[in-house]
BALOBA-1460 file (C-alpha; in Angstrom, 3 decimals):
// residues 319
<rec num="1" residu="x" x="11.747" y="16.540" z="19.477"/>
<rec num="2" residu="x" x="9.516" y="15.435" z="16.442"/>
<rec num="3" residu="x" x="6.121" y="17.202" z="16.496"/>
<rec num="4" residu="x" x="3.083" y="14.139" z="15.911"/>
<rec num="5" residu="x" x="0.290" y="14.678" z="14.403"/>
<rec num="6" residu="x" x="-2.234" y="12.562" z="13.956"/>
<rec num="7" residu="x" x="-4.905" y="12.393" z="10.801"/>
<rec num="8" residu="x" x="-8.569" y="10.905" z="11.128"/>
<rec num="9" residu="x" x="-10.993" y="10.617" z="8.292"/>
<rec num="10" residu="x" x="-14.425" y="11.185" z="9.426"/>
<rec num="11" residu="x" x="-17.339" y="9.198" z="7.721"/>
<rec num="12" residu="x" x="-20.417" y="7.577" z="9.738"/>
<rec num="13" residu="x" x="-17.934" y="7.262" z="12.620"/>
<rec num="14" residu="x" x="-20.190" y="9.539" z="15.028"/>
<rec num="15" residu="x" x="-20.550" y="6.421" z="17.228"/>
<rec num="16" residu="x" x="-16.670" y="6.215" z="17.882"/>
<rec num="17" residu="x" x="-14.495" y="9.016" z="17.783"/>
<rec num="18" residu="x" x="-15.413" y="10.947" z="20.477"/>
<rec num="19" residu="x" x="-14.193" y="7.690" z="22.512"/>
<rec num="20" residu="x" x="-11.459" y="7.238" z="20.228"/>
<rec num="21" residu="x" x="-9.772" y="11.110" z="20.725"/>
<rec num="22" residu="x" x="-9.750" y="10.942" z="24.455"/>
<rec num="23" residu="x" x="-7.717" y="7.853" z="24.356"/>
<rec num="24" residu="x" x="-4.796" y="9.563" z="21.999"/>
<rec num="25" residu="x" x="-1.744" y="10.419" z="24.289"/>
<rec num="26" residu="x" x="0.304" y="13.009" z="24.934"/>
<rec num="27" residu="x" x="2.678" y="12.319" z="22.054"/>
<rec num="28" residu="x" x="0.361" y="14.077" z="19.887"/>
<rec num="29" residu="x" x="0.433" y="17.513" z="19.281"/>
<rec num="30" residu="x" x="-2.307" y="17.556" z="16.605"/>
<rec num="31" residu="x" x="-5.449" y="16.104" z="16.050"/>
<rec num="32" residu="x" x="-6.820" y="16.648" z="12.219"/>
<rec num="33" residu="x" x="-10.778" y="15.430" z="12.333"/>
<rec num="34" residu="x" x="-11.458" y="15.564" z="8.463"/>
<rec num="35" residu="x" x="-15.498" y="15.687" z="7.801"/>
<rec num="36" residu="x" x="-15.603" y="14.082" z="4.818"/>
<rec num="37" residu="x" x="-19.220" y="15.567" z="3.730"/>
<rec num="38" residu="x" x="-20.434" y="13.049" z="6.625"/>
<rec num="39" residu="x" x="-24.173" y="12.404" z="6.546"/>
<rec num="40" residu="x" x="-23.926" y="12.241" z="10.589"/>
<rec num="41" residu="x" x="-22.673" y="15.768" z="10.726"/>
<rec num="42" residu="x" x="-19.303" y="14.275" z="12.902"/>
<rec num="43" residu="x" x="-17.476" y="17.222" z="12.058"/>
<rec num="44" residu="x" x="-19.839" y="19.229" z="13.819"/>
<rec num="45" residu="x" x="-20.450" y="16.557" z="16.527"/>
<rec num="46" residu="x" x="-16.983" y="16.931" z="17.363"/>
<rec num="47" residu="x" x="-16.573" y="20.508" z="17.594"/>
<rec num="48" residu="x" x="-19.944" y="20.141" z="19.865"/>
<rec num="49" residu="x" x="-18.601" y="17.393" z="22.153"/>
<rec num="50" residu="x" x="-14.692" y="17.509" z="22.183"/>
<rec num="51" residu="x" x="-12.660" y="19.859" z="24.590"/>
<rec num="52" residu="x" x="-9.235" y="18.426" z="23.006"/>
<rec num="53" residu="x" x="-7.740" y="22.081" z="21.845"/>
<rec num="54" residu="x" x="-5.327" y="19.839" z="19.561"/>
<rec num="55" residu="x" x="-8.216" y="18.636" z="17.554"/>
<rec num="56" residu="x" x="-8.888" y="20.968" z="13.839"/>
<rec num="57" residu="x" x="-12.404" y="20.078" z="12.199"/>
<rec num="58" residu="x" x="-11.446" y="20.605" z="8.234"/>
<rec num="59" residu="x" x="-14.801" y="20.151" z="6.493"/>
<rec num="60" residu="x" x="-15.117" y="18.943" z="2.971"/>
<rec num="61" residu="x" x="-17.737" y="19.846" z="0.346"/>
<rec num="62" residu="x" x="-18.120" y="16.803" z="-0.960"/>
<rec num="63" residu="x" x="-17.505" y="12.741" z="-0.305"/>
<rec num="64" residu="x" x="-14.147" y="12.502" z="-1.755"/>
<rec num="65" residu="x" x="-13.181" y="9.465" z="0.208"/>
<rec num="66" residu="x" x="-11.047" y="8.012" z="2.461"/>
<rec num="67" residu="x" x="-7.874" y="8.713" z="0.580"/>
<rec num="68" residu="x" x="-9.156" y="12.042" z="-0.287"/>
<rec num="69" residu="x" x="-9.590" y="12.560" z="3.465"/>
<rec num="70" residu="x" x="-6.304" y="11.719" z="4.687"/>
<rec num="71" residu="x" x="-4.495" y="13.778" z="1.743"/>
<rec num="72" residu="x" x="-6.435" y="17.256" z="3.244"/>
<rec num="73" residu="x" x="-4.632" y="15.773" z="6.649"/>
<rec num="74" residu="x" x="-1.327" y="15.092" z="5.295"/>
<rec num="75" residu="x" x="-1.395" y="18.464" z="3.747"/>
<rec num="76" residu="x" x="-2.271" y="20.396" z="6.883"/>
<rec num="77" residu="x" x="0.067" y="18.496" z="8.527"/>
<rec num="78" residu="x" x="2.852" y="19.644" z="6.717"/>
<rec num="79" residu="x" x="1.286" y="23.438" z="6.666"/>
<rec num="80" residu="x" x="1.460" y="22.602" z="10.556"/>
<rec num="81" residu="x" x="5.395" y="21.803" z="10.493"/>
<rec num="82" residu="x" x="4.569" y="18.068" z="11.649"/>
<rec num="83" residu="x" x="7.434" y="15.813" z="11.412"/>
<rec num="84" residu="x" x="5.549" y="12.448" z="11.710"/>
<rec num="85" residu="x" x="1.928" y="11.776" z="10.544"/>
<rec num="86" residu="x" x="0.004" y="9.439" z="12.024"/>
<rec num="87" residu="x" x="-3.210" y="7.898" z="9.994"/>
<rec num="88" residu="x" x="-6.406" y="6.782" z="12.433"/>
<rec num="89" residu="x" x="-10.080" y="5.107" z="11.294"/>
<rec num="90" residu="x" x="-12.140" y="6.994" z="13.457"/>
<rec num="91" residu="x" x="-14.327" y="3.327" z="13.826"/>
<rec num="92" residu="x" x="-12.624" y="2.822" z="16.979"/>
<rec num="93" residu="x" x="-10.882" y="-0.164" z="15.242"/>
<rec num="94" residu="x" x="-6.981" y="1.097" z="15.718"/>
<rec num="95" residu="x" x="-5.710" y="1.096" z="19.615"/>
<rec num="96" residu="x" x="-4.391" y="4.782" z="19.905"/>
<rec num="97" residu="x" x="-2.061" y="3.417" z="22.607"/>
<rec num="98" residu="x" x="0.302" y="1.666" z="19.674"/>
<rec num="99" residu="x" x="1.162" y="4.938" z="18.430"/>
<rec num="100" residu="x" x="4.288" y="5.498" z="20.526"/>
<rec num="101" residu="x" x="5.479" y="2.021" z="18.483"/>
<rec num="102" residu="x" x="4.278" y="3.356" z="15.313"/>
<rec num="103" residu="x" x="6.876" y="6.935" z="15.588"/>
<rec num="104" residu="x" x="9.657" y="4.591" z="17.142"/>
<rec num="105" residu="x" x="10.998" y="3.216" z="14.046"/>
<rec num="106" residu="x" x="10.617" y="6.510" z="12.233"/>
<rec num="107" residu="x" x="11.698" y="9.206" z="14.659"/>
<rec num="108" residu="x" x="15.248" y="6.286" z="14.772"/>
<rec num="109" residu="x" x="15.662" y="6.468" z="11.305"/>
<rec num="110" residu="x" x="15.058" y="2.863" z="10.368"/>
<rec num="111" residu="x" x="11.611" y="3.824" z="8.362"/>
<rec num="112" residu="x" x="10.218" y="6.127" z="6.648"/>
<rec num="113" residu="x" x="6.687" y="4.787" z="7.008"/>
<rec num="114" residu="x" x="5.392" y="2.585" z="9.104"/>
<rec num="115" residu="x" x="1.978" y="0.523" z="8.867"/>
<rec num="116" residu="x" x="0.400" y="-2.124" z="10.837"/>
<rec num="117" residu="x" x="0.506" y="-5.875" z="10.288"/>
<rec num="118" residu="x" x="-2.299" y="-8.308" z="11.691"/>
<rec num="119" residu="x" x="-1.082" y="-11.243" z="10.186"/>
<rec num="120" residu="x" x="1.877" y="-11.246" z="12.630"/>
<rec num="121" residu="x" x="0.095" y="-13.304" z="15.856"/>
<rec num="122" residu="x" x="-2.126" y="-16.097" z="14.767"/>
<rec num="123" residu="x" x="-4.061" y="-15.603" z="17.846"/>
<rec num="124" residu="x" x="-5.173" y="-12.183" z="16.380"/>
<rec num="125" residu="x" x="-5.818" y="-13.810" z="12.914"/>
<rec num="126" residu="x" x="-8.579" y="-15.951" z="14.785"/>
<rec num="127" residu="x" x="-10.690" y="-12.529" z="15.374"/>
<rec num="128" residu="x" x="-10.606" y="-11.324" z="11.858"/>
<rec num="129" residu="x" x="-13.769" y="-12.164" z="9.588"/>
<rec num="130" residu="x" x="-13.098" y="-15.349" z="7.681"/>
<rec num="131" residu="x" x="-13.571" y="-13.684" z="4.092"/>
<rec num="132" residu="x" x="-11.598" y="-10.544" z="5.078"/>
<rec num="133" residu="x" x="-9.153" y="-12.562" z="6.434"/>
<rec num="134" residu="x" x="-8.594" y="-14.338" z="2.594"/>
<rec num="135" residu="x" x="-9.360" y="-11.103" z="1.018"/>
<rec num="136" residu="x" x="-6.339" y="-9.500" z="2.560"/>
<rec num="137" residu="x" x="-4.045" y="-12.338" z="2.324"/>
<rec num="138" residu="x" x="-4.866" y="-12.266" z="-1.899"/>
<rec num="139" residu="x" x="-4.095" y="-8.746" z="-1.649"/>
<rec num="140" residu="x" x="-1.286" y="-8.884" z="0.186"/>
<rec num="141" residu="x" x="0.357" y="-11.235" z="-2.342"/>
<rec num="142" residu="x" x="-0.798" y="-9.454" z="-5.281"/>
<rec num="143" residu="x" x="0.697" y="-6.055" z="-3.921"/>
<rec num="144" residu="x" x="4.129" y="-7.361" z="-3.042"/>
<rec num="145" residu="x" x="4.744" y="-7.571" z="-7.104"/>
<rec num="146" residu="x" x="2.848" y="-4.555" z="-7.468"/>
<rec num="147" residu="x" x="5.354" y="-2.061" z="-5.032"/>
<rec num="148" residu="x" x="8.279" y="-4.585" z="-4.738"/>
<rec num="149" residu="x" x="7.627" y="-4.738" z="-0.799"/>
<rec num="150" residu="x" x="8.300" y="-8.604" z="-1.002"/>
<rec num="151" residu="x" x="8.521" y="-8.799" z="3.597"/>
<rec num="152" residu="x" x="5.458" y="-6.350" z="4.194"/>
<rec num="153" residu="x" x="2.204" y="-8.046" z="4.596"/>
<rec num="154" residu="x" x="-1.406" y="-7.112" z="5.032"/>
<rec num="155" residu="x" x="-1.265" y="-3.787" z="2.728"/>
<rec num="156" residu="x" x="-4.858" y="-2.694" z="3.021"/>
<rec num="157" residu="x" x="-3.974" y="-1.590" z="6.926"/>
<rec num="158" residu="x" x="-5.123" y="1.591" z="7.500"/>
<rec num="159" residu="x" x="-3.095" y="2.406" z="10.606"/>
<rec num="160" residu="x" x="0.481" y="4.028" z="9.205"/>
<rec num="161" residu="x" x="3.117" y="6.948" z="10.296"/>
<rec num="162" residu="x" x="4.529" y="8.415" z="7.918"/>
<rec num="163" residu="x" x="7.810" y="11.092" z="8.327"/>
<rec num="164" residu="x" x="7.607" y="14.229" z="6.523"/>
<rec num="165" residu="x" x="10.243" y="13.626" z="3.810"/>
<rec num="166" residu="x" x="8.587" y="11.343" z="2.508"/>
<rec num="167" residu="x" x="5.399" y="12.471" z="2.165"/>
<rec num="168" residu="x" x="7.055" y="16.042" z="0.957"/>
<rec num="169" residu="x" x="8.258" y="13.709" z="-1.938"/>
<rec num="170" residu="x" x="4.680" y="11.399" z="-3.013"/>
<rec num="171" residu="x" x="2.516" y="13.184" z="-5.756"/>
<rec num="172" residu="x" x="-0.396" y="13.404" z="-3.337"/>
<rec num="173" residu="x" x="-2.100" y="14.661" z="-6.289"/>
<rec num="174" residu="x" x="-1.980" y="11.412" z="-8.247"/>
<rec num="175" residu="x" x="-2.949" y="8.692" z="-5.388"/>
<rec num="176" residu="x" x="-6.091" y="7.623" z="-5.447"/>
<rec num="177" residu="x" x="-8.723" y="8.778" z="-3.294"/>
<rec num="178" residu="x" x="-11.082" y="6.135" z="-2.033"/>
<rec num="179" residu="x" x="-10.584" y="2.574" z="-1.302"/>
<rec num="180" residu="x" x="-7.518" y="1.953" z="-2.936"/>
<rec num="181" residu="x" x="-5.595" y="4.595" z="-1.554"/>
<rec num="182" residu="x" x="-3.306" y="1.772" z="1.050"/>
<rec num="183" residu="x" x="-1.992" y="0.054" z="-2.091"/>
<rec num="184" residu="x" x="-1.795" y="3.050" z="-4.276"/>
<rec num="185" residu="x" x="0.066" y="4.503" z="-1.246"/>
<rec num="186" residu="x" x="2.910" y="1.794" z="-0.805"/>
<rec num="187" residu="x" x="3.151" y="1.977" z="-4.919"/>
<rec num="188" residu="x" x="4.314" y="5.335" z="-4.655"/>
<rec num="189" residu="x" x="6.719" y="5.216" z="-1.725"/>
<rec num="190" residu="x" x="8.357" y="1.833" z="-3.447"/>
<rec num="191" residu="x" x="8.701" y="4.529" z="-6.651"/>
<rec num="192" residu="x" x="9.912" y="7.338" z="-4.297"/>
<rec num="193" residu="x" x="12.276" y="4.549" z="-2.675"/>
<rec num="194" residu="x" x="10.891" y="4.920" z="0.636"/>
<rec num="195" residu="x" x="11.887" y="2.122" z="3.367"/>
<rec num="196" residu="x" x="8.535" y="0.666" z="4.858"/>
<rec num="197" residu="x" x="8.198" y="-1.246" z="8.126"/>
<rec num="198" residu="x" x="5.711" y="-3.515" z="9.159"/>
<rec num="199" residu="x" x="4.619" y="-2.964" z="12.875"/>
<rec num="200" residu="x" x="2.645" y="-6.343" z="14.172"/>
<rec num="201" residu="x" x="-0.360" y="-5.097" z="15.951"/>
<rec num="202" residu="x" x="-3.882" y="-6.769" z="16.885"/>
<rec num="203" residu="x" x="-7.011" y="-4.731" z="15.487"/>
<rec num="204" residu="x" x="-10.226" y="-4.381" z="17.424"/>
<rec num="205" residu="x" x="-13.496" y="-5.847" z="15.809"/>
<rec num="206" residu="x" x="-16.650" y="-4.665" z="17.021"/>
<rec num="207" residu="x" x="-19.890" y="-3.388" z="15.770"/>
<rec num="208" residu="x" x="-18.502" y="-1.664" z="12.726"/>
<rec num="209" residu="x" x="-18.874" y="-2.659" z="9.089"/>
<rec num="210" residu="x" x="-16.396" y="-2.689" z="6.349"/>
<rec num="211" residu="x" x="-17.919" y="-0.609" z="3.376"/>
<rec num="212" residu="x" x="-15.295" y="-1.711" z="1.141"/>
<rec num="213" residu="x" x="-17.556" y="-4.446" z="-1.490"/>
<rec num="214" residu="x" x="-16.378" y="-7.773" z="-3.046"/>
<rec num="215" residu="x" x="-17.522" y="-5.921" z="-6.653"/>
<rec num="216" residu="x" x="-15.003" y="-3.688" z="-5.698"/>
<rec num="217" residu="x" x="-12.353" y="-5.467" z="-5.704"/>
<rec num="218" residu="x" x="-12.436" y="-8.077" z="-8.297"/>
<rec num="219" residu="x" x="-14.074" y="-5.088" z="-10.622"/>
<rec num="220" residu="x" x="-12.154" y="-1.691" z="-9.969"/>
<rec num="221" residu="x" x="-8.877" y="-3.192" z="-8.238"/>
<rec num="222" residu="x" x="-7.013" y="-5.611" z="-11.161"/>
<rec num="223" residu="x" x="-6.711" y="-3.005" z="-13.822"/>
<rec num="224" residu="x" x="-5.205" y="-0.608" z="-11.298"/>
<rec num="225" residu="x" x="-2.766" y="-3.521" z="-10.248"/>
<rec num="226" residu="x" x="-1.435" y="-4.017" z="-13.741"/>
<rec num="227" residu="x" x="-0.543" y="-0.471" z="-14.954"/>
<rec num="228" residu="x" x="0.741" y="-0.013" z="-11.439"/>
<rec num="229" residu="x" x="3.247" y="-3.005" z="-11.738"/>
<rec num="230" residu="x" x="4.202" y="-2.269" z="-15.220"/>
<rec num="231" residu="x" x="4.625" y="1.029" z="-14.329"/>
<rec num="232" residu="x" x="6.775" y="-0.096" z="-11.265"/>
<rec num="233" residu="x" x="8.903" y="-2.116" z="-13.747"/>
<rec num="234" residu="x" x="9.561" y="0.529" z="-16.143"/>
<rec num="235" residu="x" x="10.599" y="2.870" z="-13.880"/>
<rec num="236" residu="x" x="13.229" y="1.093" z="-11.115"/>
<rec num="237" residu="x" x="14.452" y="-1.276" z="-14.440"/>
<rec num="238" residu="x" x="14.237" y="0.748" z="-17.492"/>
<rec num="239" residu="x" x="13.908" y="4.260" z="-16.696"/>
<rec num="240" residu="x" x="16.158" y="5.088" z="-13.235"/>
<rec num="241" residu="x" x="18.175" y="1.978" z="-13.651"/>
<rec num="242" residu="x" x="19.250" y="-1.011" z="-16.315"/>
<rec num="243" residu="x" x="20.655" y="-3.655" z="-14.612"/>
<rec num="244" residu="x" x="20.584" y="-7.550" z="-14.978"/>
<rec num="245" residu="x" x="17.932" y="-7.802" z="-14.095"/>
<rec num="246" residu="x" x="16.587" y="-5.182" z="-17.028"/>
<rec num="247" residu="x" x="18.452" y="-7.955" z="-19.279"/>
<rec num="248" residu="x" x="16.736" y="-10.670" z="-17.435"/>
<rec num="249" residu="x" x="13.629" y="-9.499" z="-17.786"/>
<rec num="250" residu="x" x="14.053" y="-8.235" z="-21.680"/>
<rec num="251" residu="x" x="15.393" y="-11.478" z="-22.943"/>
<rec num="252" residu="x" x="13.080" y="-13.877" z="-20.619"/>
<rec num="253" residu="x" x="10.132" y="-12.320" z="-21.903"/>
<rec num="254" residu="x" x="10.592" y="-12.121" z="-25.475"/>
<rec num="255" residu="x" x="11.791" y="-15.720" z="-25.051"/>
<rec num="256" residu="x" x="9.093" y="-17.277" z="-22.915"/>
<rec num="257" residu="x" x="6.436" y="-15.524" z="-25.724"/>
<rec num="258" residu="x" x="8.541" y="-16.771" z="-29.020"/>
<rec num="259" residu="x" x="8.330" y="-20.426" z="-27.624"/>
<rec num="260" residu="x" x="5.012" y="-20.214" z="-26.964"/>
<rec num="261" residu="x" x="4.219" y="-18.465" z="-30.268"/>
<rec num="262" residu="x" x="6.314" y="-20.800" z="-32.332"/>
<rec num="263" residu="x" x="4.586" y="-23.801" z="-30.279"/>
<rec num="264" residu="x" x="1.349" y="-22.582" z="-31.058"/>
<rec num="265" residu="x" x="2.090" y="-22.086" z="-34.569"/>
<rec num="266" residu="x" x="3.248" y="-25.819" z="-35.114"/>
<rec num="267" residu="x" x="1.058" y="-26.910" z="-33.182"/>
<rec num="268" residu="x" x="-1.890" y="-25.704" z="-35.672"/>
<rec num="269" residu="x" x="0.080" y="-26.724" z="-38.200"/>
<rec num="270" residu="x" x="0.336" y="-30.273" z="-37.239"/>
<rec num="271" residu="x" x="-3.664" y="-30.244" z="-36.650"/>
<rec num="272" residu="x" x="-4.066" y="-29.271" z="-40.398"/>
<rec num="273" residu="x" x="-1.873" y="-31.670" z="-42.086"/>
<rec num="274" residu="x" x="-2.952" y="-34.282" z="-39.567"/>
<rec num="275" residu="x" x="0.749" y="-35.130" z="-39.181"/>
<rec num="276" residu="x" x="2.558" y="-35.087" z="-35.518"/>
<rec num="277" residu="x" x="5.458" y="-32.542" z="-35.166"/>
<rec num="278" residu="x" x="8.978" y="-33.881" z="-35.170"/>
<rec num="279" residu="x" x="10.488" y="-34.012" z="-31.858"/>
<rec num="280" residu="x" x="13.286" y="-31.600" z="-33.208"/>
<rec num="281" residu="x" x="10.004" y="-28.677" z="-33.692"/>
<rec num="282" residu="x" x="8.457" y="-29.945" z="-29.814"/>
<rec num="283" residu="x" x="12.276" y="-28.940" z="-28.212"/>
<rec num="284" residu="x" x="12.692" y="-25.227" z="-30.621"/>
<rec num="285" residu="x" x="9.371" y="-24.298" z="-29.021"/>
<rec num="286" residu="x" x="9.888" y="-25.514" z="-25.818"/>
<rec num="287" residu="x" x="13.928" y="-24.666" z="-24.974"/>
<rec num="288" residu="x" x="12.930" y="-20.976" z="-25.939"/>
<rec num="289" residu="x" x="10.207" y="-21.461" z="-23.039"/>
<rec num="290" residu="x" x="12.649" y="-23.131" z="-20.368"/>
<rec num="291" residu="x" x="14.918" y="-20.337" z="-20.440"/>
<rec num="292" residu="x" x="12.732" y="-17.491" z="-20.831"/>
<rec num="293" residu="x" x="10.983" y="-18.682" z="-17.633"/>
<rec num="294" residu="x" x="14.636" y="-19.010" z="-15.750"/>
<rec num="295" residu="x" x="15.358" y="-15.674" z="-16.950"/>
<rec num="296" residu="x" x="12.325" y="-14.397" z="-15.518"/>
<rec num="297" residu="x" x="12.610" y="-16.221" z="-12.200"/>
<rec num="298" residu="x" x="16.258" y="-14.630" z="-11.839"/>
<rec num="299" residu="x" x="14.766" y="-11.120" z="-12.302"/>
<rec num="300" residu="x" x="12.014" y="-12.058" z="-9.535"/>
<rec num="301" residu="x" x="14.611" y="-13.092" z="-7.562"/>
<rec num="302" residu="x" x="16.384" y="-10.265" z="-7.957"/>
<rec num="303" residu="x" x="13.799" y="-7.869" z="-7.311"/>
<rec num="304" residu="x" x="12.637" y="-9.782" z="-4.060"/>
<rec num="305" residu="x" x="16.191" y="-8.539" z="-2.427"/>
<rec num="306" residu="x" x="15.743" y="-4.727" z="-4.319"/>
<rec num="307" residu="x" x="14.172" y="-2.943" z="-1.839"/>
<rec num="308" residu="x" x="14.851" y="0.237" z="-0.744"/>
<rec num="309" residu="x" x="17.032" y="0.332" z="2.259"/>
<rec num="310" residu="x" x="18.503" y="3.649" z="3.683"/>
<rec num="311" residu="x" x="15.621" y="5.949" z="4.740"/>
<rec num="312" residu="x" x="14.911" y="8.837" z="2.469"/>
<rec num="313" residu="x" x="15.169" y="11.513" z="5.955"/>
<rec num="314" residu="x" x="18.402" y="9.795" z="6.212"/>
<rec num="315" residu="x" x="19.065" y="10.667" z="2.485"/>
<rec num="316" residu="x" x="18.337" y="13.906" z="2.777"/>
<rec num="317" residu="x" x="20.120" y="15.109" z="5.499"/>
<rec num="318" residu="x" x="23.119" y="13.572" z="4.224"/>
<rec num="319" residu="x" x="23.021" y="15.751" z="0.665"/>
């Protein structure tokens, strides 16, 4: 029998999560409330108002964040001997009732983390804000080259399981604490080799407010998207593994860029001496370019059907 636990960062959610704990089943054997240095005191206005003798207040000293929150969570959890960590917002926007879906696929041995996916029922797409609604479809394509996830959608969802061996295995340490925890999350496990399923589920939109800004993410988020993916690269082609696509990737780049810097480089030329290049110079730029670009294509290919597969609990038991 897997023991459940269930992890909910606590910041200006005073309103909700009284409501919010009394609707968590049975399944759950422990409830983690993490204050984190919440300027409504809900750490306290739990303890005050909450009878649940699963529920732990852990208080911390300072704002470190959402991520930062559920890390103290995940850690406990595993002090606790959890098997399967569950991941709420205490804004009342996650339906506690879906957790029994959420272990399912984990506690069978298909997953090792599971995380919601609103983009699943177009009827529930019509009740999510129009400019979160493109925000998280941008983001969802940018992070499937980032973590190599290519079929999981919607990767700033908040509401995830995750089963102890792999969370034993992610550098806790090194994921980042506030709002880009979700992607930095599913970078890791695609690193760790962690199989990740996608759970469609409808959220609930009410009264709260997303704190997450637009600076945010065109500011803070790209430059952590490009040493992530390069870093993603290096290790699963280069590092664990060489494989074609490795070779793909080697020979399509340095291709694709000698084209292009020999075309540039007769093409200044040509403007200098005010005399059109030959056809003969147009086709060494541009065949160079051509088959970089298939080369490159392959390897995206490629990586599209390189996802992990077998479950790392799976994995484990079996050494």
């Amino acid at each position: 029998m897997n023991r459940i636990a269930v992890v909910i960062p606590s910041y200006r959610v005073k309103k909700h999560i009284i409501q919010l704990i009394r609707q968590i089943g049975a399944e759950v054997v422990s409830i983690y409330v993490i204050d984190d240095k919440c300027p409504e005191e809900s750490g306290k206005f739990v303890e005050e108002n909450c009878t649940d003798e699963r529920v732990k207040v852990i208080y911390h000293a300072k704002n470190n964040g959402v991520g930062g929150a559920v890390k103290t969570g995940y850690l406990q959890a595993l002090k606790d001997k959890a098997d399967i960590v569950i991941k709420l917002d205490g804004d009342g926007q996650m339906d506690p009732a879906l957790i029994p879906l959420f272990i399912k696929p984990i506690a069978s041995g298909r997953a090792d983390y599971v995380k919601g996916n609103r983009f699943f029922d177009l009827q529930s797409l019509r009740k999510m804000p129009g400019l979160r609604l493109f925000g998280n479809s941008v983001l969802s394509l940018i992070n499937k080259f980032v973590n190599g996830y290519w079929s999981i959608m919607d990767p700033t969802n908040g509401y995830t399981a995750i089963h102890k061996s792999a969370l034993k295995m992610l550098p806790l340490e090194k994921i980042e604490n506030r709002y880009f925890f979700e992607s930095d999350m599913l970078f890791r496990l695609g690193i760790s080799r962690a199989v990740v399923y996608d759970l469609p589920m409808n959220a609930r939109y009410e009264d709260e407010e997303s704190s997450l800004s637009i600076r945010k993410v065109l500011f803070e988020f790209p430059p952590k998207y490009i040493s992530r993916y390069f870093k993603r690269i290096f290790y699963n082609y280069f590092l664990r593994d060489f494989n074609a696509a490795s070779i793909e990737l080697l020979l399509g780049t340095i291709l694709f860029f000698a084209g292009f810097t020999m075309g540039i480089f007769h093409w200044n030329t040509s403007l200098d001496a005010m005399i059109p290049a030959t056809s003969g110079t147009v086709m060494l730029a541009a065949l160079p370019i051509i088959l970089g670009f298939q080369l490159l294509i392959s390897a995206l290919n490629f990586d599209t059907q390189n996802y992990p597969k077998q479950p790392l609990s799976q994995q484990l038991e079996s050494e």
